[in-house]
C-alpha positions as CSV (number, residue, x, y, z in Angstrom):
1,X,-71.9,-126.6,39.5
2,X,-72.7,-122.7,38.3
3,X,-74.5,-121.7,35.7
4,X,-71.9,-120.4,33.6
5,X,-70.1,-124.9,34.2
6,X,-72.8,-125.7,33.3
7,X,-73.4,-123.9,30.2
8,X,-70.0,-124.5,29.2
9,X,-69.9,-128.2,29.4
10,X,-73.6,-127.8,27.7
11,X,-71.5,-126.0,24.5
12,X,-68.5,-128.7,24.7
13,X,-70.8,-131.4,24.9
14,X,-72.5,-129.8,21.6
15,X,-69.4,-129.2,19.9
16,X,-67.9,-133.2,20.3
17,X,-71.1,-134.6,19.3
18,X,-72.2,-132.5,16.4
19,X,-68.7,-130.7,15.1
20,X,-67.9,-127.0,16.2
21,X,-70.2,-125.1,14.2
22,X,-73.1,-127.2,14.4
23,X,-72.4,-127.5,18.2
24,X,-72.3,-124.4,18.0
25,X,-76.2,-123.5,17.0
26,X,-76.9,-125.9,18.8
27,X,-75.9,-125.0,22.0
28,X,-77.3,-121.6,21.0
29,X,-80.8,-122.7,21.3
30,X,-80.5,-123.3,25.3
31,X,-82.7,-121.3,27.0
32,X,-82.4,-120.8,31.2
33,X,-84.8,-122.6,33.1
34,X,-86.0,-124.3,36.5
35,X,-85.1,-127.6,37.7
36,X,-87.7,-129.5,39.7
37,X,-86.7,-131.8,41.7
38,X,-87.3,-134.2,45.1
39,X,-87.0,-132.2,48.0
40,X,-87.3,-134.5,50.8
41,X,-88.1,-138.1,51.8
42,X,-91.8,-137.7,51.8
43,X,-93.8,-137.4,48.8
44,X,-96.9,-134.9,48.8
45,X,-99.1,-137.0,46.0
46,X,-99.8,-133.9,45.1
47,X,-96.6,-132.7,42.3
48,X,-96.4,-134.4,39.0
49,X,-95.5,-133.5,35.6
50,X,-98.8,-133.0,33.3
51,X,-102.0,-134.5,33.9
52,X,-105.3,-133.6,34.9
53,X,-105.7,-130.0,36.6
54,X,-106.6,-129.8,40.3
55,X,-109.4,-127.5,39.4
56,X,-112.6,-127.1,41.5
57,X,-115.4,-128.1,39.3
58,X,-116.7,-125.3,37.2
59,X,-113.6,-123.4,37.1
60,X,-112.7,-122.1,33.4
61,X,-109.4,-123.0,32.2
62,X,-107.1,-120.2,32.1
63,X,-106.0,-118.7,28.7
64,X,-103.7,-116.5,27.1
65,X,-105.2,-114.3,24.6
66,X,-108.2,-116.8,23.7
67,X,-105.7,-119.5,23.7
68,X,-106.0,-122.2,26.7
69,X,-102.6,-122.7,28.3
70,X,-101.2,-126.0,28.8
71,X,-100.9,-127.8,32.1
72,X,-96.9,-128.7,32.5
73,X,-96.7,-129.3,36.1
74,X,-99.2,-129.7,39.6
75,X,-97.2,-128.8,42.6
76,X,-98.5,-128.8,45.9
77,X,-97.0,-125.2,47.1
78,X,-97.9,-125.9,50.6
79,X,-95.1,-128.5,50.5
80,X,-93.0,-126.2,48.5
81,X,-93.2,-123.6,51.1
82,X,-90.7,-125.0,53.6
């Protein structure tokens, strides 16, 4: 399935359950984004969503403007690489 399937059975979807307009704004608020998902049969330990950093001790959190970002996701790029 494409992108643009998929958005439009996203906006149908919307529209059964919440009526055509609210479906509508609803289906407005979708944003694009990446999908993460197994790649193989052998798991690295080392991808997980949230958690504890794999920092180094002593290394400062990273920040946006004073702000500290927030961890979403570890993955092991090595594995991510093939």
């Amino acid at each position: 399935m494409n992108v643009d399937e998929l958005i439009a059975k996203m906006e149908r979807h919307c529209a059964e359950v919440l009526g055509e307009h609210g479906g509508r704004n609803m289906a407005a608020l979708a944003r694009h984004s990446h999908r993460i998902a197994a790649a193989g049969d052998r798991p690295t330990g080392r991808c997980r969503l949230g958690g504890a950093a794999l920092l180094d001790p002593g290394t400062p959190w990273p920040e946006a403007d004073g702000i500290p970002l927030s961890l979403l996701a570890v993955l092991d790029v090595d594995a991510l690489a093939g």
